[in-house]
N, C-alpha and C positions, 0 to 999 in steps of 0.2 A: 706024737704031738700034732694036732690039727690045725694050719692058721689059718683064720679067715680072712682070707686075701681080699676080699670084695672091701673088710673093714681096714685094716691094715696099711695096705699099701696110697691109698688116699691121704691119708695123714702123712706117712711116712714121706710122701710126694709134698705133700702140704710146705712139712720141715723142710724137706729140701731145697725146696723153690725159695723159702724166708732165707736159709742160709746162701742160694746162689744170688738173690737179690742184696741181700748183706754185703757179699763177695763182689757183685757188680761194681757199688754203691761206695767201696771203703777208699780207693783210692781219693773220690769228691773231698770226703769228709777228712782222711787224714793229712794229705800232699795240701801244705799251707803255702809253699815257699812259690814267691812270685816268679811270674814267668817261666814254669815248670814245665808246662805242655801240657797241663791234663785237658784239658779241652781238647787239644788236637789227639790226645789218647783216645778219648772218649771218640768222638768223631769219625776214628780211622775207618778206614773198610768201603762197600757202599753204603751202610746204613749206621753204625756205629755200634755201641754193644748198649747203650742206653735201653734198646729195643728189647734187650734180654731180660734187663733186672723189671721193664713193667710188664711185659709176657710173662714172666715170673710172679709176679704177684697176681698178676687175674687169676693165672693157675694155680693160685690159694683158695682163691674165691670159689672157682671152677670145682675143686676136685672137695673143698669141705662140702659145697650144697650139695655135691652128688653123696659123698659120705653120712649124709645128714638125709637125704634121699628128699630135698628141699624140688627139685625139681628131677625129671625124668634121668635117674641114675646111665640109662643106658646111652642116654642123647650127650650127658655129661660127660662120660667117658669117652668117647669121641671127640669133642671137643677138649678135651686136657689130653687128649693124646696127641692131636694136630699141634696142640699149643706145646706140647713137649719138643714132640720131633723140629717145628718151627725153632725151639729157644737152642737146639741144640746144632741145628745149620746157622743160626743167626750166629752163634759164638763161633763155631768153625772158620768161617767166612771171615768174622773180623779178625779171631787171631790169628791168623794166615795175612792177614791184608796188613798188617801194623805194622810201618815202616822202621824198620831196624835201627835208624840214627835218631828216631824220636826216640823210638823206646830204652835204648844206649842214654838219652841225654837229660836223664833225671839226676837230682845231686845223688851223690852216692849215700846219704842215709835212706834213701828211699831205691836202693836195689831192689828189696824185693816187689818190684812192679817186673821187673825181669818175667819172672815166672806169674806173674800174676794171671794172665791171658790162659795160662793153661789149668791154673784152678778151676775159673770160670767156667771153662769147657770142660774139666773134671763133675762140676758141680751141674754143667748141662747135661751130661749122661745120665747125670742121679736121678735127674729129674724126666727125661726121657725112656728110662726102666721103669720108673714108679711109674709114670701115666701109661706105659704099655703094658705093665702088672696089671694095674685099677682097669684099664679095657679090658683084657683077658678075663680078670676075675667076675666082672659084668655079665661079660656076653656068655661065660659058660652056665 
């Protein structure tokens, strides 16, 4: 069976990128309870992880035109691959930087923020493979 990775792995990054932006994103929309901390969740680090979920979406943008071959495929996969590797330090960074008695200090229906930091950074790999596939499969 033959894939064609040049086609392939672009979307597959595409999805990935919507589900890590998803992933960013859910704690905003679901953590309602006042004075929770998500803001200073959000915020942790030097830059925050905010930076991740809209890096993640250009990289929608990014790697459909090159898929679509809307603009210079090869110049595009450079660019989704910086934007990869970038979303993938930027997640590092913050879940490593997130102070342990914020993140300890959410009511206990909302534990699973616990682990959340590390989806994040599951779902930056994803997305850091596919834009290193989508180059490879370019440049070859």
């Amino acid at each position: 069976m033959d894939v064609d990775l040049d086609s392939v792995a672009p979307k597959l990054g595409a999805v990935a990128c919507l589900l890590l932006a998803a992933a960013v994103f859910a704690p905003a929309l679901v953590i309602s309870a006042p004075g929770s901390g998500v803001a200073a969740y959000y915020a942790s680090g030097p830059f925050g992880v905010s930076i991740v979920g809209v890096l993640a979406l250009f990289t929608v943008i990014v790697l459909l035109a090159g898929a679509q071959e809307r603009s210079d495929p090869v110049t595009l996969s450079g660019v989704a691959l910086v934007a990869g590797v970038a979303i993938l330090l930027f997640s590092l960074l913050w879940a490593l930087s997130i102070d342990s008695t914020l993140l300890f200090s959410f009511p206990a229906e909302y534990a699973w923020i616990e682990n959340h930091r590390w989806v994040v950074v599951g779902g930056a790999v994803a997305v850091a493979v596919a834009t290193g596939a989508y180059a490879r499969a370019v440049l070859n």
